[in-house]
N, C-alpha and C positions, 0 to 999 in steps of 0.2 A: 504494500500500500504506500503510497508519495504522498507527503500529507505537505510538501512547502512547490509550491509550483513554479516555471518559468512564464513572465507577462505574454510570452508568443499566444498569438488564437489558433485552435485552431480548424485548420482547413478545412470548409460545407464539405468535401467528396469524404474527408478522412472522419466527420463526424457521423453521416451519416451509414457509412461502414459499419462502425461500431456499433448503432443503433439497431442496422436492420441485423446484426450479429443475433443479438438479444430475442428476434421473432424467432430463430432457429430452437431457442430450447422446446423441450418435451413439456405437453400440457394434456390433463386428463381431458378427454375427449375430445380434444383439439379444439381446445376450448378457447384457446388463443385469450389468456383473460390480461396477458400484462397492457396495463398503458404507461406510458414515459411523458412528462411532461420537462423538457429540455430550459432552462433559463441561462441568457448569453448574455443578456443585455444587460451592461452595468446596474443599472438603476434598478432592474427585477431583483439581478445578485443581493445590492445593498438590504433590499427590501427582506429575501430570504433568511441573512444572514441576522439581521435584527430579530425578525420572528424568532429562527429555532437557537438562535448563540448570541444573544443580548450581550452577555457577558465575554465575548471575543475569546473566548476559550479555545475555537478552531481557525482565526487565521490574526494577522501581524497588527503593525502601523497602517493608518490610512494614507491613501495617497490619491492624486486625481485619480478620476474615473479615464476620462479623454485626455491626448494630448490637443492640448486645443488649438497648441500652431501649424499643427496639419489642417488640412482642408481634407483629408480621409479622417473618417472618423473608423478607429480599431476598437475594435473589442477587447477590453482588458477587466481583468478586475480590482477592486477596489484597496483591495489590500496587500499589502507589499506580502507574495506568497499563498493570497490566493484561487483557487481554481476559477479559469476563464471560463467554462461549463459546468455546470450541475443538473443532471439528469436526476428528476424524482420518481421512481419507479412505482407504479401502483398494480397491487393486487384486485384485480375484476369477479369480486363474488359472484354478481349479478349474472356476466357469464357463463360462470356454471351449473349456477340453479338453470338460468334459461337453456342451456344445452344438454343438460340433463331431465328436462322436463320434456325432451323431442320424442318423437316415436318409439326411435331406435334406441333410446337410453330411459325410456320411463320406467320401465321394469327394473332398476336396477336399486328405486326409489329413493335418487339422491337431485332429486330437484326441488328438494328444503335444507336447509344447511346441517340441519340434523341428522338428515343420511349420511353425511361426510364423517370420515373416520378421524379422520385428520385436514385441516384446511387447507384443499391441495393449490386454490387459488395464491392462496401465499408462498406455498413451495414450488411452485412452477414457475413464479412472480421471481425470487430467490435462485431458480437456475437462471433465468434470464440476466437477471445482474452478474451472475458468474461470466457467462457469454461474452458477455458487454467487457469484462475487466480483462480476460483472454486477448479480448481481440483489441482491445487499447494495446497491449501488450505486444501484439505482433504489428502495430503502424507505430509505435516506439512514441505511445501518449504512456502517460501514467494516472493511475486511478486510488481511488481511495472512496471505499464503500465506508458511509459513516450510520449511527443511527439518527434518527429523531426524537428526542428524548422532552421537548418543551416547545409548543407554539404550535402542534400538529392543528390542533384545530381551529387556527387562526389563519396558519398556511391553507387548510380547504376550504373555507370560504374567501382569503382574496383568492387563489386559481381557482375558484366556484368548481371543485370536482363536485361530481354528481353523489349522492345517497350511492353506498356499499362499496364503492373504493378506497382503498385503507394504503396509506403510504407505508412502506416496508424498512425506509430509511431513504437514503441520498447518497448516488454518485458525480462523486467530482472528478471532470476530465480536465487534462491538460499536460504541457510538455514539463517532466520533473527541473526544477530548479539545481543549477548547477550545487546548490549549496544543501539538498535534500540528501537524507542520513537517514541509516535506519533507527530505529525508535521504536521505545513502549516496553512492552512485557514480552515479546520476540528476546530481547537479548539477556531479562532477567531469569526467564523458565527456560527457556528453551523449547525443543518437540519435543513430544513424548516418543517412544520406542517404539517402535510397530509393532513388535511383541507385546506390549501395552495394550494395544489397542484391538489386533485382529483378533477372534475366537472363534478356531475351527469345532464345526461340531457343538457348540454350545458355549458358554460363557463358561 
């Protein structure tokens, strides 16, 4: 994960790459339930950043948004370090009840959210962001999956999402900052052992 970013924007072909990467994950019935709502524009960023991280927790000092002695106006963001894209990934309940309520999948009687074992909308929503960080990976952006932990419901009414879309967290795109370092709880634990983790046959 890059959590300190370079001011480059970037590139409409190389973003939306990444984007359409994310429709490729696996979805219970082809339910297609993720939606992404992408924010580039300075002033949406400011707006996000205030909502879920008042307290500047996840990026630097402020700095203009525009260089304003160009006559190109670039897309940058606002804070020395961070991300010029934020991709908000949402989980599409609605689309599962309603594709499960079809012909061919009524019998299976998971077109109330109660038939659902587990909430696949969110776990299908959660490969897709995987996809998405992948393929940032191979166009040499770097990303950082964050959660949203304060402001969600102040973020869904200004982007007016609809009833039964549930944000999952927030991806930030952009080119890593020459000065980006690993960090967190990666260098204090470490991984655990595969031996740890796999169980042939049973736990």
């Amino acid at each position: 994960m890059v959590r300190r970013f370079a001011p480059d924007p970037i590139p409409d072909e190389v973003l939306i790459s990444i984007l359409e990467t994310a429709q490729h994950a696996p979805s219970a019935g082809f339910a297609q339930g993720l939606e992404m709502v992408v924010l580039d524009d300075p002033g949406q960023l400011n707006s996000f950043w205030e909502l879920v991280d008042p307290q500047s927790r996840k990026h630097g000092a402020r700095r203009p948004s525009l260089d304003e002695r160009s006559d190109v106006q670039v897309r940058m963001p606002s804070f020395e370090g961070d991300p010029p894209v934020v991709v908000i990934p949402y989980s599409g309940k609605p689309h599962y009840l309603e594709r499960y309520s079809q012909p061919d999948k009524h019998a299976f009687g998971m077109g109330t959210e109660e038939g659902w074992p587990v909430p696949y909308w969110d776990i299908d929503a959660a490969m897709g962001v995987m996809l998405m960080l992948l393929a940032a990976v191979d166009e040499g952006v770097g990303g950082w999956f964050f959660g949203i932990f304060q402001g969600e419901a102040e973020l869904t009414r200004w982007l007016g999402v609809p009833e039964g879309f549930r944000a999952i967290g927030a991806v930030a795109l952009g080119y890593p900052s020459p000065e980006e370092r690993r960090r967190g709880s990666v260098l204090t634990r470490g991984r655990r052992p595969l031996k740890d983790v796999v169980h042939y046959g049973g736990w």
